[in-house]
C-alpha positions in Angstrom: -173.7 -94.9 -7.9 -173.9 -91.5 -9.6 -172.0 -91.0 -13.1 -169.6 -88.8 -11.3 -168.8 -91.8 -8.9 -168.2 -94.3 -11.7 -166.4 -91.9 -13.3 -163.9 -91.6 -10.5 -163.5 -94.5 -9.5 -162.4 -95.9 -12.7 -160.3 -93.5 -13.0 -158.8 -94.5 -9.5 -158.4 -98.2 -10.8 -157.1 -96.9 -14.1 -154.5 -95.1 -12.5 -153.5 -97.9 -9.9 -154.0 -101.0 -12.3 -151.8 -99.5 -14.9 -149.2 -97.7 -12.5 -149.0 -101.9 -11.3 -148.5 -103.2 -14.6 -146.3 -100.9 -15.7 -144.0 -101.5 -12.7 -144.7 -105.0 -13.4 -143.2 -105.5 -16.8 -140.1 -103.3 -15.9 -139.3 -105.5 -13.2 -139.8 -109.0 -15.1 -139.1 -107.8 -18.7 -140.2 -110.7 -21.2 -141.4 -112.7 -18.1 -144.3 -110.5 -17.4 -145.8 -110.8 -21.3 -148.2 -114.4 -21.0 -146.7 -116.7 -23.8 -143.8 -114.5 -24.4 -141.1 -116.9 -23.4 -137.6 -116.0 -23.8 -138.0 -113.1 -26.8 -134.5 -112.2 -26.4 -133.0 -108.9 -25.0 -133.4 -106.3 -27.2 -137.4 -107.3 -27.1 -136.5 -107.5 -22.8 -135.4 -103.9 -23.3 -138.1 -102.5 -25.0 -140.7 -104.5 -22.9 -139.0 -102.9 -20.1 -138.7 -99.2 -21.8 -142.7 -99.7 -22.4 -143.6 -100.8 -18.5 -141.9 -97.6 -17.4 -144.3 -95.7 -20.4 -147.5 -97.4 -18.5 -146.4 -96.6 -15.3 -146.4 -92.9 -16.4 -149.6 -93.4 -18.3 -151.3 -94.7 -14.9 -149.5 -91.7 -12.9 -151.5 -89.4 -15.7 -154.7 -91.2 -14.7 -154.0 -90.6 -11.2 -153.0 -86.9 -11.8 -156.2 -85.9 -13.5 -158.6 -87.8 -10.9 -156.9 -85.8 -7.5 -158.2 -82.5 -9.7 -162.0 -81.4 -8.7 -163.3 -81.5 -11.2 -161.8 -84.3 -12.9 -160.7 -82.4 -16.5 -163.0 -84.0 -19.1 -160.0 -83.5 -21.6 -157.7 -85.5 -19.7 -160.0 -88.0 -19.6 -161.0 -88.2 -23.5 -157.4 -88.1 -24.3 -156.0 -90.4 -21.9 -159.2 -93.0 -23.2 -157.8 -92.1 -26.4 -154.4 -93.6 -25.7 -156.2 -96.5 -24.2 -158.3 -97.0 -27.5 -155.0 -96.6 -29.8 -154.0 -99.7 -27.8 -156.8 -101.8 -28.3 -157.2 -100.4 -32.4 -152.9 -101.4 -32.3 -153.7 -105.1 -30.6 -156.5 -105.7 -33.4 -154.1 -104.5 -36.3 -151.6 -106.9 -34.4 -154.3 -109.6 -34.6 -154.8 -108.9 -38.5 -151.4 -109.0 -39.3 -149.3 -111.4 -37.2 -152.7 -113.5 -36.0 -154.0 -114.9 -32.9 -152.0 -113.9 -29.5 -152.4 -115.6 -26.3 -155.7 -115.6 -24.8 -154.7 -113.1 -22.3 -153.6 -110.5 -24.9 -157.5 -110.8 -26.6 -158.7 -110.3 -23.2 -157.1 -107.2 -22.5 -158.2 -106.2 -25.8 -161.5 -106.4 -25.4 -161.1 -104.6 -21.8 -159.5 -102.3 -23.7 -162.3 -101.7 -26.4 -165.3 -102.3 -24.1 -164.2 -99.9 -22.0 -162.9 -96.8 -23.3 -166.6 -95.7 -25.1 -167.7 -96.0 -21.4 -165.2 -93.9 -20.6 -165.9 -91.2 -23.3 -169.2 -91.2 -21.9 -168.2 -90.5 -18.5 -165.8 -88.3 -19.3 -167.5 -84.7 -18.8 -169.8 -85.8 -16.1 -168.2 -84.1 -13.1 -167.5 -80.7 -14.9 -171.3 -81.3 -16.1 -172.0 -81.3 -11.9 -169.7 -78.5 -11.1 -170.6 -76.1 -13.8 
């Protein structure tokens, strides 16, 4: 598969996994977070508030992969936002300490993936130019 390919279809995934999740935690709230339990409503709320954030966030993937060429920018700065959440789920680690297992998986999906990302990023304006 070319760089282009991988590029894209990431991006399709990205779109469609988070678009899922974020629908996800607005319809089950503190139920959708592994070892959340009952955190009470106002954490409910916001967990809700934040699903409805992802779910744009994945309709942003999904915008900039339907363009042709896929905007490089778009993709470094939606990676960005990606990486801001992995840096914020180690600073959570540091200061409040080990999460559920689930949470340091997504972490590291989170970490592992966006310099692969990066890398991709300008490869099919690199094609098209």
């Amino acid at each position: 598969m070319t760089r282009v390919g991988v590029l894209r279809g990431l991006a399709w995934a990205m779109g469609y996994a988070c678009v899922a999740i974020g629908l996800f935690h607005v319809l089950l709230g503190n139920a959708a977070i592994p070892g959340a339990g009952s955190a009470g409503p106002t954490v409910d709320s916001f967990g809700r508030f934040m699903g409805a954030v992802f779910a744009g966030y994945g309709l942003a993937w999904l915008w900039a992969v339907r363009q042709s060429p896929v905007p490089a920018a778009a993709v470094r700065v939606l990676t960005a936002v990606f990486l801001l959440g992995g840096a914020a789920r180690l600073l959570s680690l540091a200061v409040e300490g080990r999460p559920h297992w689930f949470q340091l998986l997504l972490a590291a999906v989170e970490l592992g993936l966006s310099p692969l990302l990066l890398w991709l990023a300008d490869s099919e304006e690199a094609v098209t130019a």
